[in-house]
PQR file of N, CA, C, O and H, with PARSE charges and radii, in Angstrom:
ATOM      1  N   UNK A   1      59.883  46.551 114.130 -0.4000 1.5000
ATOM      2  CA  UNK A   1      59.969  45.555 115.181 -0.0000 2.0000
ATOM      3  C   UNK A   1      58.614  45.479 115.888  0.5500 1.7000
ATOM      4  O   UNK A   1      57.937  46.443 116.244 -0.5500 1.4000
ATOM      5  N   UNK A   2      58.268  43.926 116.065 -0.4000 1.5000
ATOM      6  CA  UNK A   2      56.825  43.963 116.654 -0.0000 2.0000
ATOM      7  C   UNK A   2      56.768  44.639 117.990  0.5500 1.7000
ATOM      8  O   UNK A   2      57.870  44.797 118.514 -0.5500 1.4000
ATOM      9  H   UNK A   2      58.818  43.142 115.776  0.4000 1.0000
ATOM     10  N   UNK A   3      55.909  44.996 118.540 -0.4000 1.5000
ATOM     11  CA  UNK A   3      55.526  45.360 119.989 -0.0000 2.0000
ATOM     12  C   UNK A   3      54.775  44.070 121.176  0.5500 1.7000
ATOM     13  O   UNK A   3      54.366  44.110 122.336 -0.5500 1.4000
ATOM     14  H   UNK A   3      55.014  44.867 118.114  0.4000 1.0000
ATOM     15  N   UNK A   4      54.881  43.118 120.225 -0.4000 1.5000
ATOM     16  CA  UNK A   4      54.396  41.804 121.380 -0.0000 2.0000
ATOM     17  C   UNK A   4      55.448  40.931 121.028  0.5500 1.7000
ATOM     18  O   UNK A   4      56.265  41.138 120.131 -0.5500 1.4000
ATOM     19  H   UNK A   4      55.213  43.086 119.283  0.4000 1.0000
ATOM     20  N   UNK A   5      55.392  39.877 121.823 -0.4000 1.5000
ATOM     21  CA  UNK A   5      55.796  38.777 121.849 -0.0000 2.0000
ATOM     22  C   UNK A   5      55.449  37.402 121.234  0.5500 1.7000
ATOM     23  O   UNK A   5      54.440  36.698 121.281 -0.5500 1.4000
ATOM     24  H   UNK A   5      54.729  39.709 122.552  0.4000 1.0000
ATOM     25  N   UNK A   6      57.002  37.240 120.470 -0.4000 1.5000
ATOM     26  CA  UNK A   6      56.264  36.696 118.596 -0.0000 2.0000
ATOM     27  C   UNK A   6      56.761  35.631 119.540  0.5500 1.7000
ATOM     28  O   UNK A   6      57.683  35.793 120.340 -0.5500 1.4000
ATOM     29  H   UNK A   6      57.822  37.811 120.432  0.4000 1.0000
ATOM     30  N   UNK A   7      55.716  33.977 119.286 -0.4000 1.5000
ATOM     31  CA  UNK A   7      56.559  33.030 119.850 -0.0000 2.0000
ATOM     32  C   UNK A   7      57.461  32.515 118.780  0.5500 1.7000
ATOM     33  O   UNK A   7      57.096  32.756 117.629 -0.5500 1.4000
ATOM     34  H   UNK A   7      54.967  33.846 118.637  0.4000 1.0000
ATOM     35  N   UNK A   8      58.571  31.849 118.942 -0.4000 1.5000
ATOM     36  CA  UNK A   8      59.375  30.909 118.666 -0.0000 2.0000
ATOM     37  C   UNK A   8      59.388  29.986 117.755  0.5500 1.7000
ATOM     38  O   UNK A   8      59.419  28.999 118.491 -0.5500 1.4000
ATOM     39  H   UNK A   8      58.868  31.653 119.876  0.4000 1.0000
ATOM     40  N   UNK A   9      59.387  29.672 116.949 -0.4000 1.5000
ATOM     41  CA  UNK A   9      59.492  28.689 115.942 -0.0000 2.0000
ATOM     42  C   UNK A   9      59.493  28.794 114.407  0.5500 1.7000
ATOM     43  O   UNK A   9      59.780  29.867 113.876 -0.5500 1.4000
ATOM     44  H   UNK A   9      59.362  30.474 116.351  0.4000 1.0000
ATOM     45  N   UNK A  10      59.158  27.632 113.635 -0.4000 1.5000
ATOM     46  CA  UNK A  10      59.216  27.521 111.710 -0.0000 2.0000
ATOM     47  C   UNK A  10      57.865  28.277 111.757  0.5500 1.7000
ATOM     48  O   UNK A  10      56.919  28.324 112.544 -0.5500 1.4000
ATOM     49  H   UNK A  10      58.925  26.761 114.067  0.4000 1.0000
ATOM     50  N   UNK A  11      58.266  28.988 110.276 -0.4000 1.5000
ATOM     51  CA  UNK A  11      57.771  29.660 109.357 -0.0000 2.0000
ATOM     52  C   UNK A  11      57.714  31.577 109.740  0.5500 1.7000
ATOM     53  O   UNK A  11      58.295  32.307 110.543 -0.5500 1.4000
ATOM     54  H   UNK A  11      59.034  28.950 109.637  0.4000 1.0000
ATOM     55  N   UNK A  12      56.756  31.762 108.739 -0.4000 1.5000
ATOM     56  CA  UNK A  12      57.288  32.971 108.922 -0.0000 2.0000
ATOM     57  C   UNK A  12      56.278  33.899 110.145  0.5500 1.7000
ATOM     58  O   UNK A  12      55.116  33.679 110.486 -0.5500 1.4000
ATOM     59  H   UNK A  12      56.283  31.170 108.087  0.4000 1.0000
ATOM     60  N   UNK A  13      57.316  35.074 110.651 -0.4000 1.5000
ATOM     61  CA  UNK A  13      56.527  35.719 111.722 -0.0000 2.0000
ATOM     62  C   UNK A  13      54.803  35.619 111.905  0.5500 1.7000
ATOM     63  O   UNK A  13      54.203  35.067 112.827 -0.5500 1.4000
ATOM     64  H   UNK A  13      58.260  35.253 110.374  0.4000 1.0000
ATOM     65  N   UNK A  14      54.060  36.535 110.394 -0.4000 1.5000
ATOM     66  CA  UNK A  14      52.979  36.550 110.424 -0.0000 2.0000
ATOM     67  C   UNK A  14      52.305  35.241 111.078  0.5500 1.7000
ATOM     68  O   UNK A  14      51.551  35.357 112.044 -0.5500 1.4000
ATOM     69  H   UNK A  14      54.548  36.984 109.645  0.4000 1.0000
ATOM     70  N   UNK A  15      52.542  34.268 110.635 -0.4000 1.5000
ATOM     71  CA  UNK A  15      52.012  32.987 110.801 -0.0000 2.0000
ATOM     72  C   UNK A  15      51.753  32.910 112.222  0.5500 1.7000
ATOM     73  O   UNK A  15      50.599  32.831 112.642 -0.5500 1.4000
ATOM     74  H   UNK A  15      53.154  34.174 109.850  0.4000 1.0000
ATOM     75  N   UNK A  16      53.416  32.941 113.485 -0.4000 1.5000
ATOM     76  CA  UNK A  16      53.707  32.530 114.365 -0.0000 2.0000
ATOM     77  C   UNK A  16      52.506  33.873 115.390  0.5500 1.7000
ATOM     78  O   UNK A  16      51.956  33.683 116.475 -0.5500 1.4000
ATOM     79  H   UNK A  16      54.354  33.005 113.144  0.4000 1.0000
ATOM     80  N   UNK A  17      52.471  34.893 114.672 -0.4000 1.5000
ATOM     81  CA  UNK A  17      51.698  35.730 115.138 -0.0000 2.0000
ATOM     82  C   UNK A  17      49.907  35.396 115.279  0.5500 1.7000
ATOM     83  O   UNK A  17      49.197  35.879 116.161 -0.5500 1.4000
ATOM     84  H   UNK A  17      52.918  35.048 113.791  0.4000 1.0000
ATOM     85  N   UNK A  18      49.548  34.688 114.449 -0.4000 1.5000
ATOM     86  CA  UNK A  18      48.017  34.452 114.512 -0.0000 2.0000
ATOM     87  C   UNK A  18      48.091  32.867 115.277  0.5500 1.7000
ATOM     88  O   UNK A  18      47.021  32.267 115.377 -0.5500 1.4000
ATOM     89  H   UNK A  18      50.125  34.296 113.733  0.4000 1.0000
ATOM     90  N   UNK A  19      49.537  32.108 115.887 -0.4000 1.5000
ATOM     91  CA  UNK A  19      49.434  31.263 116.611 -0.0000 2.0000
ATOM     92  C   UNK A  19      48.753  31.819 118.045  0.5500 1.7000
ATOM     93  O   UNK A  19      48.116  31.007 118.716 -0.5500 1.4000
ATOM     94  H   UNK A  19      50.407  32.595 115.805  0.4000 1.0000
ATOM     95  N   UNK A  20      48.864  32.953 118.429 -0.4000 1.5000
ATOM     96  CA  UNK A  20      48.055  34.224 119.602 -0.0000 2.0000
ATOM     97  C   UNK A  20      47.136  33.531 119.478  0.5500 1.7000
ATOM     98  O   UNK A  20      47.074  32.479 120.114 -0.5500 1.4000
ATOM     99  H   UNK A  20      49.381  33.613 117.884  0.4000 1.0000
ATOM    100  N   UNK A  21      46.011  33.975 118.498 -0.4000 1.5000
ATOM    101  CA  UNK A  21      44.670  34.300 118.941 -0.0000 2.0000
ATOM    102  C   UNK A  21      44.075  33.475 117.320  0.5500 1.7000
ATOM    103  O   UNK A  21      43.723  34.233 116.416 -0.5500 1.4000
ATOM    104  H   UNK A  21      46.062  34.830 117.981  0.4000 1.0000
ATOM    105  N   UNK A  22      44.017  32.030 117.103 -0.4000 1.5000
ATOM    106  CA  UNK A  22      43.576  31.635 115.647 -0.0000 2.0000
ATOM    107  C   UNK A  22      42.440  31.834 115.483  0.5500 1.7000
ATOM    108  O   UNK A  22      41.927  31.568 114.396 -0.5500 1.4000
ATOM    109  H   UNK A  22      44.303  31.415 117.838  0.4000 1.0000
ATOM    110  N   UNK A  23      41.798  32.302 116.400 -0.4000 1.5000
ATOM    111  CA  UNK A  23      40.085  32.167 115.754 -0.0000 2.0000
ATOM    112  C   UNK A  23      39.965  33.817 115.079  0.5500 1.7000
ATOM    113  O   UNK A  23      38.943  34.135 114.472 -0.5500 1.4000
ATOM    114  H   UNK A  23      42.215  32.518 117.283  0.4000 1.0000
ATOM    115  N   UNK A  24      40.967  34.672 115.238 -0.4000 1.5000
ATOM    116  CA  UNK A  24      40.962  35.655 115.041 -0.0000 2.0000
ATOM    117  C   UNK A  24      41.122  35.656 113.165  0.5500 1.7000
ATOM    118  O   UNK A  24      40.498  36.146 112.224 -0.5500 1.4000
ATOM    119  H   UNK A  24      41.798  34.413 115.732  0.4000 1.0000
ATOM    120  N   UNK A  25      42.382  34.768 113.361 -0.4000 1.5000
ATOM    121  CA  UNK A  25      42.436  34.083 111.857 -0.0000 2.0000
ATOM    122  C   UNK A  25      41.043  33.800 110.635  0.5500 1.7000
ATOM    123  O   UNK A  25      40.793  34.111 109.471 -0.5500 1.4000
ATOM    124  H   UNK A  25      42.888  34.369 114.126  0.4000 1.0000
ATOM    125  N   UNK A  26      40.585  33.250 111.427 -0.4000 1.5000
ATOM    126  CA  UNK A  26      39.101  33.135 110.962 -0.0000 2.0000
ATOM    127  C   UNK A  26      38.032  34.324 110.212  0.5500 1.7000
ATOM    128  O   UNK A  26      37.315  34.433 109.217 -0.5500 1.4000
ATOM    129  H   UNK A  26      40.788  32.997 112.373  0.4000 1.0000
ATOM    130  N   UNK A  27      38.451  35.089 111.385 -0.4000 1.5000
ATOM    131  CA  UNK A  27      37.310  35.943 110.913 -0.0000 2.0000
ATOM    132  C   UNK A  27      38.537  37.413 110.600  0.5500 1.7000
ATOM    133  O   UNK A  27      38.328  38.598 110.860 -0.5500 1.4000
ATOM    134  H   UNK A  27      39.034  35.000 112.193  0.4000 1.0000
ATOM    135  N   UNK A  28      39.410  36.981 110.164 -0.4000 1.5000
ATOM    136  CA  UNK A  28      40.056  38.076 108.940 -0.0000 2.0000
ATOM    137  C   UNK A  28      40.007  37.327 107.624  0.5500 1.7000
ATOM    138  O   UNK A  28      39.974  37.962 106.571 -0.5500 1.4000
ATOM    139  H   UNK A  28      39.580  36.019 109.953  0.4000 1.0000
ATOM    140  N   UNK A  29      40.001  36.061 107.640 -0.4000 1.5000
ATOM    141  CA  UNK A  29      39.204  35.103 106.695 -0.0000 2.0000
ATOM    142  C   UNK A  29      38.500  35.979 105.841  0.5500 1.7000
ATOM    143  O   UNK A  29      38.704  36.658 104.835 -0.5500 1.4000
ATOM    144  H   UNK A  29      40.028  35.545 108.496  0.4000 1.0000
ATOM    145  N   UNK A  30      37.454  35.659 106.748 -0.4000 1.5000
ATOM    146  CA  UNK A  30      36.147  35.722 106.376 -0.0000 2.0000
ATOM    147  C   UNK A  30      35.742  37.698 105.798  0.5500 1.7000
ATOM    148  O   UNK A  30      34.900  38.257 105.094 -0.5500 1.4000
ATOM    149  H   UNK A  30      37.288  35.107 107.565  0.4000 1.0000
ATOM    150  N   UNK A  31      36.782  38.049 106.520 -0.4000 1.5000
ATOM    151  CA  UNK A  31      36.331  39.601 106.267 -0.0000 2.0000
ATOM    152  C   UNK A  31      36.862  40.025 104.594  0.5500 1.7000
ATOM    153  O   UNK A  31      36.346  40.825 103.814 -0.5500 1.4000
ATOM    154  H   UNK A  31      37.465  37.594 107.091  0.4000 1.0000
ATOM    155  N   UNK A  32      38.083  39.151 104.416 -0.4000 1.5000
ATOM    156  CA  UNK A  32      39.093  39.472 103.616 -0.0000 2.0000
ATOM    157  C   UNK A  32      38.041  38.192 102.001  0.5500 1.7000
ATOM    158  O   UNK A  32      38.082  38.458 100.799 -0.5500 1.4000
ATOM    159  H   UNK A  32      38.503  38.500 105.049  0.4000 1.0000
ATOM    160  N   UNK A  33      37.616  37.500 102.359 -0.4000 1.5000
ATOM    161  CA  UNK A  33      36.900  37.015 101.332 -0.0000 2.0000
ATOM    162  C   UNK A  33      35.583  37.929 101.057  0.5500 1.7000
ATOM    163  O   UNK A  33      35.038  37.950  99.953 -0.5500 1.4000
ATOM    164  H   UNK A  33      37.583  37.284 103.334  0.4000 1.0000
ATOM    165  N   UNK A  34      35.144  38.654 102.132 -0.4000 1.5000
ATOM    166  CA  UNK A  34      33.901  39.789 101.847 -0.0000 2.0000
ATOM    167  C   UNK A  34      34.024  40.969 101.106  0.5500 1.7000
ATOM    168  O   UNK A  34      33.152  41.541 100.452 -0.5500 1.4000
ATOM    169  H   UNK A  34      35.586  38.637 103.028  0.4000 1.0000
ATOM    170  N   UNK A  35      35.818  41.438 101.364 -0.4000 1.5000
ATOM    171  CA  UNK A  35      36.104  42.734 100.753 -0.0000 2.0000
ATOM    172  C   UNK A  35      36.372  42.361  99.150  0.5500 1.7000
ATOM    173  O   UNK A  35      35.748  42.978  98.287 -0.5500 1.4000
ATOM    174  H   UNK A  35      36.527  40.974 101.895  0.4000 1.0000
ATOM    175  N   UNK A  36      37.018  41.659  98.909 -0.4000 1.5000
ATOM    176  CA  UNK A  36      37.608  41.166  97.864 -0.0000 2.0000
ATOM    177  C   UNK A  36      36.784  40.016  96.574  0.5500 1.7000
ATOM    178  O   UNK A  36      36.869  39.931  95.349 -0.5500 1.4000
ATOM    179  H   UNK A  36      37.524  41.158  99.610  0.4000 1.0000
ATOM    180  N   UNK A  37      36.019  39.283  97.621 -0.4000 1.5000
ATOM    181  CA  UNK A  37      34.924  38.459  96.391 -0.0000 2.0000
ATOM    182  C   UNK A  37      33.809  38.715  96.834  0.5500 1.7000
ATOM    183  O   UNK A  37      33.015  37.892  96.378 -0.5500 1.4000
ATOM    184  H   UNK A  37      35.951  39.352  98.617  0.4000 1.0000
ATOM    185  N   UNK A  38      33.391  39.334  97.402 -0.4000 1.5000
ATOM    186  CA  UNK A  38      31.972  39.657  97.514 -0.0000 2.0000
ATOM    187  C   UNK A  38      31.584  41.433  97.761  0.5500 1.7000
ATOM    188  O   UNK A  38      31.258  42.048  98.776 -0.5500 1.4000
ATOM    189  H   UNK A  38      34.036  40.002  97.772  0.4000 1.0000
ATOM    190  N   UNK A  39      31.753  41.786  96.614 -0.4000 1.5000
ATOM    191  CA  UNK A  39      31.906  43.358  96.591 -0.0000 2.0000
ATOM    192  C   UNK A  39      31.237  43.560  95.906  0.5500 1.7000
ATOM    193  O   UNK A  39      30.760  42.564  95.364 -0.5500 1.4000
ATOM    194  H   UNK A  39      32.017  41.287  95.789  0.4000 1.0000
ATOM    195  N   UNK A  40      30.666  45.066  95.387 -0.4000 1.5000
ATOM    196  CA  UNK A  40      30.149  45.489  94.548 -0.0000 2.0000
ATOM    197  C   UNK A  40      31.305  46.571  93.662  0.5500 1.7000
ATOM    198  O   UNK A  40      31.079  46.983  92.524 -0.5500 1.4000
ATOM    199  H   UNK A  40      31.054  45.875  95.828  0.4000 1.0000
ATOM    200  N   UNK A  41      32.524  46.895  94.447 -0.4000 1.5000
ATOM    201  CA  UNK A  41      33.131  47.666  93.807 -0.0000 2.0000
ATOM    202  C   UNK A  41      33.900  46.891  92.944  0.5500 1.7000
ATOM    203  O   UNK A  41      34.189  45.694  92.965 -0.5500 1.4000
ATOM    204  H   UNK A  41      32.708  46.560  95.371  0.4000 1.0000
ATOM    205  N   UNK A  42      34.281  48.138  91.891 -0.4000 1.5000
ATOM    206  CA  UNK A  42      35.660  47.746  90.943 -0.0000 2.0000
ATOM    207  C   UNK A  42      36.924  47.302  91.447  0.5500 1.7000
ATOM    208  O   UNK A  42      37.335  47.565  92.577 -0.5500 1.4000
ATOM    209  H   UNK A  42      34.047  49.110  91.873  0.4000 1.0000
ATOM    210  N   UNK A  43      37.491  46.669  90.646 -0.4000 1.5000
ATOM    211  CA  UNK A  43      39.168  46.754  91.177 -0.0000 2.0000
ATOM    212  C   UNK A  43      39.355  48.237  91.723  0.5500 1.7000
ATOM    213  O   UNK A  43      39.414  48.545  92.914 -0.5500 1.4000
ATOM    214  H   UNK A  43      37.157  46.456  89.728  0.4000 1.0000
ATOM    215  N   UNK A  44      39.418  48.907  90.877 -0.4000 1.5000
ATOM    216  CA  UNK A  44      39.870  50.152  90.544 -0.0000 2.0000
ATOM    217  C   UNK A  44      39.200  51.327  92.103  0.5500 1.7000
ATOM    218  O   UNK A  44      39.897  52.137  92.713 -0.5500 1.4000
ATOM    219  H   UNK A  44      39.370  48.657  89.910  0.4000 1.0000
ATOM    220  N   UNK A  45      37.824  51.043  92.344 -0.4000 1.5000
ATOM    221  CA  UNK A  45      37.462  51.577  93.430 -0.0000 2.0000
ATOM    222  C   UNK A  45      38.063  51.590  94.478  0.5500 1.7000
ATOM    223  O   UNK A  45      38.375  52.606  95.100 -0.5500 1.4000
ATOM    224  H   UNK A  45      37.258  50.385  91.849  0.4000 1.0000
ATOM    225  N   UNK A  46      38.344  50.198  94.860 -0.4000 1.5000
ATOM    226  CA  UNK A  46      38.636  49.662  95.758 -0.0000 2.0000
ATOM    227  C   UNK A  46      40.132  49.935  95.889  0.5500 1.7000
ATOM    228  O   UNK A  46      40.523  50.067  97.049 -0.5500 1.4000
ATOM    229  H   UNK A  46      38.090  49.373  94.355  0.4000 1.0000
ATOM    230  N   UNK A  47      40.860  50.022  95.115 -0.4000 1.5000
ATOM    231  CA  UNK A  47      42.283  50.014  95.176 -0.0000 2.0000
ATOM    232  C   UNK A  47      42.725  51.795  95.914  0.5500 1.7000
ATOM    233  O   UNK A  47      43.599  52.292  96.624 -0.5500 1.4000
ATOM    234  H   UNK A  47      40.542  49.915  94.173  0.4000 1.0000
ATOM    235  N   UNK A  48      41.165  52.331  95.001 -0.4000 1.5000
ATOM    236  CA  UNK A  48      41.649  53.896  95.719 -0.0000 2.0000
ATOM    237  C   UNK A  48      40.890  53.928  97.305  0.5500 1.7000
ATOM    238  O   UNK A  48      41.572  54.463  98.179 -0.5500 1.4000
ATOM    239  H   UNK A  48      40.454  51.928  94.424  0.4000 1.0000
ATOM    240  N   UNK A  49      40.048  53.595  97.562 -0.4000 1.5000
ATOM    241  CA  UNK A  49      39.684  53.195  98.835 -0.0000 2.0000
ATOM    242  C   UNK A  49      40.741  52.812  99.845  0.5500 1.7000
ATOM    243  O   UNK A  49      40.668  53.233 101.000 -0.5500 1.4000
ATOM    244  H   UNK A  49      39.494  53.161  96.852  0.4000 1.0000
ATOM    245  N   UNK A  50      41.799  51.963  99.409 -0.4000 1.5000
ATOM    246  CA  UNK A  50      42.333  51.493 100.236 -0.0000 2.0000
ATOM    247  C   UNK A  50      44.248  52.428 100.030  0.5500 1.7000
ATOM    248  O   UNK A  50      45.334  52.473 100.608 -0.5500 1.4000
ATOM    249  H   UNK A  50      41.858  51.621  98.471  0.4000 1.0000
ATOM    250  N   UNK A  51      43.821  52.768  99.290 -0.4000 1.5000
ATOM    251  CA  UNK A  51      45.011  54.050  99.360 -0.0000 2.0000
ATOM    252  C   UNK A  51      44.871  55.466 100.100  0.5500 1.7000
ATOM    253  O   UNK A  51      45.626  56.254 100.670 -0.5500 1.4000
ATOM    254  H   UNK A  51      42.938  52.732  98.820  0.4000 1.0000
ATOM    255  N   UNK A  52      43.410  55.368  99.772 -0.4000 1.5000
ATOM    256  CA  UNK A  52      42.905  56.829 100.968 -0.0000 2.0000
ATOM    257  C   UNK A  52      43.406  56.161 102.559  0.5500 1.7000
ATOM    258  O   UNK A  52      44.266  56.508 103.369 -0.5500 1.4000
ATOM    259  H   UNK A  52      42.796  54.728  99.309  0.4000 1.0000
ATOM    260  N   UNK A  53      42.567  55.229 102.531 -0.4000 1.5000
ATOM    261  CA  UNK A  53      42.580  54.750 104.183 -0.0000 2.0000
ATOM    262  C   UNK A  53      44.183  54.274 104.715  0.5500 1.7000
ATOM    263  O   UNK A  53      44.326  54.212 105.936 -0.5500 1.4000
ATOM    264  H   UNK A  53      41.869  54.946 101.873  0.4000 1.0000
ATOM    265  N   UNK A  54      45.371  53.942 103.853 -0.4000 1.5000
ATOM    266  CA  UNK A  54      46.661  54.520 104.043 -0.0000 2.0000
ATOM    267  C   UNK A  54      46.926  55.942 104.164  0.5500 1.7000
ATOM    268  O   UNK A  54      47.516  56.443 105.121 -0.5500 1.4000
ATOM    269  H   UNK A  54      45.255  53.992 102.861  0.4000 1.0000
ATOM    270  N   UNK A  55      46.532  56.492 103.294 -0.4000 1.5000
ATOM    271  CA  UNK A  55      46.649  57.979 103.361 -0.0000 2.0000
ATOM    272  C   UNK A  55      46.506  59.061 104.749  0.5500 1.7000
ATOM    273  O   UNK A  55      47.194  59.979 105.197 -0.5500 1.4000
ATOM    274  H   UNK A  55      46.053  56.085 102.516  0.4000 1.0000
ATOM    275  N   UNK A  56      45.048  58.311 105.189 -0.4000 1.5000
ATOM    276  CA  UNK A  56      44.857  58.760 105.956 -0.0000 2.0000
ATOM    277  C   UNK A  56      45.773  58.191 107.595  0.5500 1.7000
ATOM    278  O   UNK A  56      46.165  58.923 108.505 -0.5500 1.4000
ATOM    279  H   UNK A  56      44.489  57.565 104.825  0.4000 1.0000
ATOM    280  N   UNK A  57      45.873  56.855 107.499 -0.4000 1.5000
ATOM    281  CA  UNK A  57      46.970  56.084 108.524 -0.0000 2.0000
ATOM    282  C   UNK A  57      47.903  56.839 108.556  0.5500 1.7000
ATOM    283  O   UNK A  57      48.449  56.731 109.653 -0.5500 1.4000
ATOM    284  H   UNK A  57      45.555  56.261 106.760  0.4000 1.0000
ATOM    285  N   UNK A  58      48.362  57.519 107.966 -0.4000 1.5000
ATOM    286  CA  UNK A  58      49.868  58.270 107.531 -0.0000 2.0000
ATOM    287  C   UNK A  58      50.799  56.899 106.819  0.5500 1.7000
ATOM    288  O   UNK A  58      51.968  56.825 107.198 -0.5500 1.4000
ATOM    289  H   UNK A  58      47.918  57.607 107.075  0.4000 1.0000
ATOM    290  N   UNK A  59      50.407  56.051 106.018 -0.4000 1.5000
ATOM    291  CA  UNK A  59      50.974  55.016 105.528 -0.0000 2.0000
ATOM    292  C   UNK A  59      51.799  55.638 104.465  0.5500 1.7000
ATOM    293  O   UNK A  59      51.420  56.726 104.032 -0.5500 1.4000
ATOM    294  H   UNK A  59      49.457  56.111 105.711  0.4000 1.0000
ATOM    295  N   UNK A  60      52.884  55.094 103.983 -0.4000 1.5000
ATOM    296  CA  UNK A  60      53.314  55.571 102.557 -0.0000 2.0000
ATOM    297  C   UNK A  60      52.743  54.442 101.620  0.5500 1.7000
ATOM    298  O   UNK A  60      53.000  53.278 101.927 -0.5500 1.4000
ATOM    299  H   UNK A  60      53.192  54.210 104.335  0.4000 1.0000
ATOM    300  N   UNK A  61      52.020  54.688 100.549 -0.4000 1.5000
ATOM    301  CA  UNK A  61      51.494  54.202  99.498 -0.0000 2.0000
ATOM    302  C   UNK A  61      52.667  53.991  98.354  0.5500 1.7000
ATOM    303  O   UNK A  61      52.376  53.529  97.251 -0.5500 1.4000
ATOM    304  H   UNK A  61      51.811  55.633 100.299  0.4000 1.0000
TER
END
């Protein structure tokens, strides 16, 4: 359950959630096109990269 206040309406939560703050939208954009197409790592690097940094969140992988 979120900890803020999701507003009201169509589609799904995430969405209604970056209705907050859209410019924020933007520049997870932009971060998420840097990690992913503009990398130097492998799939494969990257996939364990981002299983450590769950790991370390205490995420379950």
């Amino acid at each position: 359950m979120a900890k803020i206040n999701i507003p009201e309406g169509e589609g799904m939560e995430a969405k209604r959630i970056w209705q907050l703050a859209p410019h924020l939208g933007a520049a997870m954009g932009a971060m998420g096109e840097a990690v992913y197409a503009q990398t130097s790592l492998s799939v494969r690097e990257r996939e364990v990269a981002r299983m450590r940094v769950a790991q370390l969140n205490e995420c379950h992988v």
